[in-house]
VEXTIMI-172633 format. One record per residue (C-alpha): z, x, y; residue in one letter. Coordinates in nm, 2 decimals, always signed. Layout:
# VEXTIMI-172633
SITE     zz     xx     yy residuo
SITE      Z      X      Y       A
...
This chain:
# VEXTIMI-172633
SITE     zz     xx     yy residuo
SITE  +8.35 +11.24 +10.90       X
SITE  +8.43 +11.06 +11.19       X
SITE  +8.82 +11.07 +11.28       X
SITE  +9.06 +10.86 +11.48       X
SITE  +9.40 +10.93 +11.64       X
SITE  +9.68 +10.75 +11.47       X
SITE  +9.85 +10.57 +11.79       X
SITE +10.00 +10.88 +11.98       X
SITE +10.09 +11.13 +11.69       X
SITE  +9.85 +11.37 +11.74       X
SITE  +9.75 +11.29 +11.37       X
SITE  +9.39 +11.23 +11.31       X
SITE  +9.24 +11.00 +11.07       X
SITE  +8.99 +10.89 +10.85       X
SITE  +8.86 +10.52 +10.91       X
SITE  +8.95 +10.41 +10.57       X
SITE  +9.25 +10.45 +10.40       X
SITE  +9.30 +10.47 +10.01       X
SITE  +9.60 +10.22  +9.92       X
SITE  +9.84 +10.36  +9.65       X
SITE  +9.95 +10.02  +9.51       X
SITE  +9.76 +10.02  +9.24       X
SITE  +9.86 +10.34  +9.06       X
SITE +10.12 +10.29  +8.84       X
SITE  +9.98  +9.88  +8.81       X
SITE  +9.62  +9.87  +8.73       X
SITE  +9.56 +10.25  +8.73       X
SITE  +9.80 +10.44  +8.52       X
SITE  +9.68 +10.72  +8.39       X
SITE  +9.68 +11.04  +8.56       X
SITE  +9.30 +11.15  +8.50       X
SITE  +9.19 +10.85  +8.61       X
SITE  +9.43 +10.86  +8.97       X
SITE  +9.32 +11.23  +9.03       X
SITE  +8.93 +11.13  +8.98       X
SITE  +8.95 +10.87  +9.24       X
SITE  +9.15 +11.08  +9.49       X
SITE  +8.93 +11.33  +9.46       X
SITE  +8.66 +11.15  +9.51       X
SITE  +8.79 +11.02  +9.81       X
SITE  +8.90 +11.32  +9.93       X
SITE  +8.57 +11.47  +9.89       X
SITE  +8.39 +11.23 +10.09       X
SITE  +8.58 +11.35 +10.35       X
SITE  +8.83 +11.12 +10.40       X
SITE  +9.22 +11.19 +10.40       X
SITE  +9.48 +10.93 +10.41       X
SITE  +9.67 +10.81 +10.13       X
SITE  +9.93 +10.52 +10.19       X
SITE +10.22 +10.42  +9.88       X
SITE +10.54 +10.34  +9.92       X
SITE +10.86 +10.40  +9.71       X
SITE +10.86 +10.06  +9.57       X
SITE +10.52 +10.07  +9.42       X
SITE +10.51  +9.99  +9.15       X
SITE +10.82  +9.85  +9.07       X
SITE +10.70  +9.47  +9.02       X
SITE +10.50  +9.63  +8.67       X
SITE +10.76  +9.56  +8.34       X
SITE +10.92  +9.89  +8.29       X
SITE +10.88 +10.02  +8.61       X
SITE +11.13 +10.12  +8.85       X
SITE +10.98 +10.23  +9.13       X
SITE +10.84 +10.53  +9.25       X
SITE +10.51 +10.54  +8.97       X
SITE +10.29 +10.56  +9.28       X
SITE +10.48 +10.82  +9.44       X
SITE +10.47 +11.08  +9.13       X
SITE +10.12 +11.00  +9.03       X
SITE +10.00 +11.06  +9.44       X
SITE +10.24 +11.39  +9.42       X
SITE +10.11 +11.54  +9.06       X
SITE  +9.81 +11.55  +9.21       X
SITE  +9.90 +11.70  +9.57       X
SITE +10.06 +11.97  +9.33       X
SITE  +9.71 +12.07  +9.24       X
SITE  +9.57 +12.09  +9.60       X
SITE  +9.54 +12.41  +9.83       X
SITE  +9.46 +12.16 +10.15       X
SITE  +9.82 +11.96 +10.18       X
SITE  +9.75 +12.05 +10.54       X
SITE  +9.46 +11.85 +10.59       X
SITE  +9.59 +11.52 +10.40       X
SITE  +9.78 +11.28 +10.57       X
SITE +10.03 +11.13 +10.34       X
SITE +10.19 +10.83 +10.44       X
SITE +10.45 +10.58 +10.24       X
SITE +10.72 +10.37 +10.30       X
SITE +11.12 +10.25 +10.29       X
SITE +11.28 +10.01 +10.31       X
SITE +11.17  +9.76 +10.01       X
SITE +11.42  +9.64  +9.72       X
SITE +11.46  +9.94  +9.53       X
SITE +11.75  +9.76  +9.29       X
SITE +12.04  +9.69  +9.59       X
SITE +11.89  +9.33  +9.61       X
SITE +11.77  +9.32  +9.94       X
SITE +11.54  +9.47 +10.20       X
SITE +11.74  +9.80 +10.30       X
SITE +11.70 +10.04 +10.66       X
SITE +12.04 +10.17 +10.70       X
SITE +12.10 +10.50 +10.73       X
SITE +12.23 +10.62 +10.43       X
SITE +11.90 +10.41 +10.25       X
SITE +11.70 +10.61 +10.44       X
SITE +11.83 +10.95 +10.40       X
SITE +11.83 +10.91 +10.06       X
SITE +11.54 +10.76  +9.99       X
SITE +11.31 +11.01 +10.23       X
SITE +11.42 +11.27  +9.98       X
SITE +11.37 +11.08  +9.68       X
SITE +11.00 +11.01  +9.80       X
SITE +10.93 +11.44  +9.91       X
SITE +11.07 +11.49  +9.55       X
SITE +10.81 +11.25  +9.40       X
SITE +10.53 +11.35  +9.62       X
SITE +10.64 +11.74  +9.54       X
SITE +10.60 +11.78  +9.92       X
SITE +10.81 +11.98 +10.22       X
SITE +10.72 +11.67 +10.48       X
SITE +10.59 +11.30 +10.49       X
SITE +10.29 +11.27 +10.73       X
SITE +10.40 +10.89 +10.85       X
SITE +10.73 +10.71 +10.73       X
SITE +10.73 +10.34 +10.73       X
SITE +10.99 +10.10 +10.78       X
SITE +10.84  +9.86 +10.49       X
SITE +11.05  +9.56 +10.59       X
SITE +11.22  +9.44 +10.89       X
SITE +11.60  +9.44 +10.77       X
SITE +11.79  +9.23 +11.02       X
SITE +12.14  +9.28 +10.87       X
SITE +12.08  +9.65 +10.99       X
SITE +12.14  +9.73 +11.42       X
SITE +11.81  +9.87 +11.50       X
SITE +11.98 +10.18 +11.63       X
SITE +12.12 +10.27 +11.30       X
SITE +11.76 +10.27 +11.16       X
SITE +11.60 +10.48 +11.42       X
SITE +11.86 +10.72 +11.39       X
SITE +11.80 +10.76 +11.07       X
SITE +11.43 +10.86 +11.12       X
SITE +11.53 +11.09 +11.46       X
SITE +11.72 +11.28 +11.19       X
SITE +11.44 +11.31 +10.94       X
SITE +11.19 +11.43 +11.25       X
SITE +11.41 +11.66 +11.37       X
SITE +11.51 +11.77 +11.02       X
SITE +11.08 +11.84 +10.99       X
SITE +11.06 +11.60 +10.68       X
SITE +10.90 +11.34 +10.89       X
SITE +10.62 +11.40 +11.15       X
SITE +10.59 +10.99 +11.30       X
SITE +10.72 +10.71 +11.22       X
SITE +10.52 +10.30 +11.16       X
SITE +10.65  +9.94 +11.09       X
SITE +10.48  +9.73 +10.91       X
SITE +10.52  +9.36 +10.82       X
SITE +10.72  +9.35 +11.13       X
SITE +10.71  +9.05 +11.39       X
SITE +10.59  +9.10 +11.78       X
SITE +10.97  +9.01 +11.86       X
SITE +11.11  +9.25 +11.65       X
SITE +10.86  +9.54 +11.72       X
SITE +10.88  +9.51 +12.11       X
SITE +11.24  +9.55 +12.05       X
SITE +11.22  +9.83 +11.85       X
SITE +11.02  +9.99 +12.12       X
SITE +11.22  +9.88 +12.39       X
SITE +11.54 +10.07 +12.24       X
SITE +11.33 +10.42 +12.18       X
SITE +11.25 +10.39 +12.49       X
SITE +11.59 +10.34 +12.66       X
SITE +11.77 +10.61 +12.40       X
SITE +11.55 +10.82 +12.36       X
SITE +11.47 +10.76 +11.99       X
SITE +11.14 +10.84 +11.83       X
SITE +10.91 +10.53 +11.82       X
SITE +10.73 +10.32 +11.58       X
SITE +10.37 +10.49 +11.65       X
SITE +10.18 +10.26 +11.37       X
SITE +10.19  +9.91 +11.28       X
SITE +10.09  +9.81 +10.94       X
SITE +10.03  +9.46 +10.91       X
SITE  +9.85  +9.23 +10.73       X
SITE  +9.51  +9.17 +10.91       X
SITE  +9.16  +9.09 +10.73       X
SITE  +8.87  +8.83 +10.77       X
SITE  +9.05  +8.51 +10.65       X
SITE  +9.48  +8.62 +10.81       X
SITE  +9.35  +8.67 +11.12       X
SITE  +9.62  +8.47 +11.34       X
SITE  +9.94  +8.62 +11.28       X
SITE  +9.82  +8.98 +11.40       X
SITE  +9.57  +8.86 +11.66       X
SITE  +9.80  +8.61 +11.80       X
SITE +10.13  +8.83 +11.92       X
SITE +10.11  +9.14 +11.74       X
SITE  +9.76  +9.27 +11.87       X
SITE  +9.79  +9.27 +12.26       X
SITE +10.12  +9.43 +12.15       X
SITE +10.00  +9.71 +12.00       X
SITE  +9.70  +9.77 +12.25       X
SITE  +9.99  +9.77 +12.55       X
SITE +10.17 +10.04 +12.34       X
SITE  +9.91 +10.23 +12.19       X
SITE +10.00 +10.14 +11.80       X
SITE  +9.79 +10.27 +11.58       X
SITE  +9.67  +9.97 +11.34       X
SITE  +9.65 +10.05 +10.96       X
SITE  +9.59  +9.67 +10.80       X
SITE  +9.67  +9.63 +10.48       X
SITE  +9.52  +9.35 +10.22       X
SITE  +9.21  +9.44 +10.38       X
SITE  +8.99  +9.24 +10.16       X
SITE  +9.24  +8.99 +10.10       X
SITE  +9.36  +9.08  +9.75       X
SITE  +9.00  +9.16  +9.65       X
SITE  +8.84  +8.80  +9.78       X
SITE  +8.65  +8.91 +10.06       X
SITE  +8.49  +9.14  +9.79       X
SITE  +8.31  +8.81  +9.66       X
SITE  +8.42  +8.86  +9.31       X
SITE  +8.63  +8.51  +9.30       X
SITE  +8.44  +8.21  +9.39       X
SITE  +8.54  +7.97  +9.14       X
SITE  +8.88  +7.97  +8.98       X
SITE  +8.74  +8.08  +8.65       X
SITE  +8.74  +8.41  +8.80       X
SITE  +9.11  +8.47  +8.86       X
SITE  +9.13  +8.60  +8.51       X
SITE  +8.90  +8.89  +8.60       X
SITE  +9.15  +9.16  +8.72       X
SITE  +9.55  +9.11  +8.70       X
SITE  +9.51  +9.05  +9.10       X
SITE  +9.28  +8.80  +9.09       X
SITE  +9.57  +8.52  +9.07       X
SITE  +9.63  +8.62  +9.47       X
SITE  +9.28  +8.48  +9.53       X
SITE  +9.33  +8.17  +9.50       X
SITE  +9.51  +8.10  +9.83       X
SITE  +9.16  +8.12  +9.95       X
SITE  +8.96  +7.94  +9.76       X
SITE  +8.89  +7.64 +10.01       X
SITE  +8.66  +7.55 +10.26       X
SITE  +8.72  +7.78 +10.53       X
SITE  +8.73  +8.10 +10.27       X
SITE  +8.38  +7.95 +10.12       X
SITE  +8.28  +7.96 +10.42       X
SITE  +8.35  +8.32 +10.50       X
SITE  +8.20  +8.42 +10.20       X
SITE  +7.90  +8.28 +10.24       X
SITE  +7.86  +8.45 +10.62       X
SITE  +7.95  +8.79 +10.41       X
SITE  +7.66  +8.76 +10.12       X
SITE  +7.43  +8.71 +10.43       X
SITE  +7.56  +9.00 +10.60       X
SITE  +7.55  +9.23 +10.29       X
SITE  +7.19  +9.14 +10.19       X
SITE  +7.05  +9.25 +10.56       X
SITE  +7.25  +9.58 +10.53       X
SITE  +7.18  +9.60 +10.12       X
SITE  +7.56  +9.64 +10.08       X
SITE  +7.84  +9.52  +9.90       X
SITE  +8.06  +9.26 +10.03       X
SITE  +8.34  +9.46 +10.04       X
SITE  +8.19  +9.72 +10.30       X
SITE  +8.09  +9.49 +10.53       X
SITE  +8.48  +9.30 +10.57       X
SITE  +8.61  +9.70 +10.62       X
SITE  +8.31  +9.74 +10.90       X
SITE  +8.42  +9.44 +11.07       X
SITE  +8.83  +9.54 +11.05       X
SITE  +8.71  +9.87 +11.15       X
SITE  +8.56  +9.74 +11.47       X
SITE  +8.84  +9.56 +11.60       X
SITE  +9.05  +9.68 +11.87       X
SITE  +9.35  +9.91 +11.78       X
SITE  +9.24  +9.89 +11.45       X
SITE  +9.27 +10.29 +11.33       X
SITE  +9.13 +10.24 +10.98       X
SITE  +9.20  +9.98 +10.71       X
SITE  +9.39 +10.03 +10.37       X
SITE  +9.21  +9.98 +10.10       X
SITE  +9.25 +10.03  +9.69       X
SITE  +9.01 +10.11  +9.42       X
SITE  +9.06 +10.13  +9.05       X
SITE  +8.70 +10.28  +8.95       X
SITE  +8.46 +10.57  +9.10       X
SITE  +8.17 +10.29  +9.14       X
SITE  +8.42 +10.04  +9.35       X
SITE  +8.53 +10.31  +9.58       X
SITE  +8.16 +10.41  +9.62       X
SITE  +8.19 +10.08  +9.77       X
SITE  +8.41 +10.05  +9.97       X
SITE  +8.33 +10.40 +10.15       X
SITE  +8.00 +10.23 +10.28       X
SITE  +8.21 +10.03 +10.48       X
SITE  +8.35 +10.30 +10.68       X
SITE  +8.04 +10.49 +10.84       X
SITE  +7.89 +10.12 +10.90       X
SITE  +7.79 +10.00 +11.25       X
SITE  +7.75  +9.62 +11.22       X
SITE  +7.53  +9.48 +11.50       X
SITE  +7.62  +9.23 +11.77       X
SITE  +7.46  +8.93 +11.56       X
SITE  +7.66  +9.02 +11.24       X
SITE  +7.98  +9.08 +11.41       X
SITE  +7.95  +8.73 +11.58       X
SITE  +7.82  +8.55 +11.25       X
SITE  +8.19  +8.68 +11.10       X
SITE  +8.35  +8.59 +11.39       X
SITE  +8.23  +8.26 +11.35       X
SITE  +8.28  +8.19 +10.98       X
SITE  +8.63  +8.31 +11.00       X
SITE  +8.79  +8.19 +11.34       X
């Protein structure tokens, strides 16, 4: 399996990542998460990104379902090692707002290595930007988990070029660790937003890119094409945002794409993420054996120069 340094950590990685949102939302029970992870991991892959506030937004959930479902089964593993665990802080956990002050994120690192039933996090993400909190005070807070060996690196995601190049800037002038992954959202159709400020960023800095809403909340998996098929998966209600000319239109330049390499639709959009520059490996989620089958295509995928600029073209 092919692996890829993660920015400058020194962490290598697989070039596809499985996304932890869904357990806890669409895949709660605990025979079912530990099939799929080890399926994953036995393909050879071994990066797993959740956060603490997955998945709070399901009725009776608080937060933190993802977390204890990810760690049960990390309990049951002799390769901790060779995993790379990532998740995140930072979200509304209850205080009603988006939180990275210190005393947050103290408390909520050890609330996550309780959950995961683990000594360190792999990669600790600032989930939100939280502009009520001085930057300093944040990156403090993760210089004390690094040096405290609970943390190994540190990422942003859904964080602005502004606000990221100043996050760098003051690492750089005091000497805090820095934000070594970005994790934004980047697929076929949201291209501008990361391509616009954020990517020349990262390749000036080095960030490792780990996109999330790779396929666009399952649309660039062709499964929703008319409106009638929203009711399909609970997700399937995020689709609709791009259901118009220009997502048609995209789709249309993926079913070619997939019938020349006799693939799913799915695998080609993580080829073509995977291909972009800084891109480390896309985040992706699964909720049976046969779509993660799937989706793994994508990743050992070399998509010639005529495909590449047929995407390209449908979705620029």
């Amino acid at each position: 399996m092919e692996k890829r340094l993660l920015g400058k950590t020194g962490i290598q990685v697989s070039p596809l990542i499985f996304g932890g949102n869904v357990f806890g939302w669409t895949v709660t029970r605990e025979s079912e998460v530990f099939s799929l992870l080890d399926l994953f991991a036995a393909e050879g892959f071994n990066m797993i990104d959740t956060a603490d506030s997955y998945s709070r937004w399901v009725p009776g959930n608080k937060g933190g379902e993802s977390e204890q479902l990810i760690g049960k089964w990390l309990k049951g593993r002799k390769d901790r090692q060779s995993l790379v665990i990532a998740t995140k802080v930072g979200s509304d956990m209850g205080q009603g707002k988006k939180d990275l002050s210190r005393k947050h994120i103290i408390h909520s690192a050890d609330e996550s290595l309780q959950r995961l039933q683990t000594e360190y996090i792999d990669l600790y993400q600032a989930h939100y930007d939280d502009p009520s909190t001085p930057i300093e005070e944040t990156l403090e807070a993760f210089q004390i988990l690094i040096k405290s060996g609970k943390v190994r690196a540190i990422g942003a995601s859904n964080f602005s070029a502004e606000r990221l190049e100043k996050a760098l800037e003051l690492s750089s002038i005091h000497g805090y660790p820095r934000y070594e992954s970005l994790q934004p959202e980047y697929n076929l159709y949201s291209r501008q937003t990361f391509e616009t400020g954020l990517l020349p960023l990262c390749l000036e800095k080095n960030l490792g890119v780990i996109p999330y809403y790779s396929l666009a909340g399952g649309f660039l998996s062709g499964k929703f094409r008319t409106e009638a098929d929203l009711s399909k998966t609970p997700r399937g209600k995020g689709a609709l945002q791009y259901m118009n000319e220009r997502g048609m239109k995209i789709l249309d330049a993926l079913d070619k794409v997939a019938e020349e390499y006799s693939v799913s639709q799915a695998a080609i959009a993580l080829a073509w993420l995977i291909s972009r520059p800084t891109i480390v490996a896309p985040i992706a989620s699964s909720t049976s054996a046969d779509q993660l089958k799937g989706l793994i295509q994508g990743a050992s995928l070399k998509l010639n120069a005529h495909a590449m600029n047929m995407l390209d073209q449908a979705s620029s």
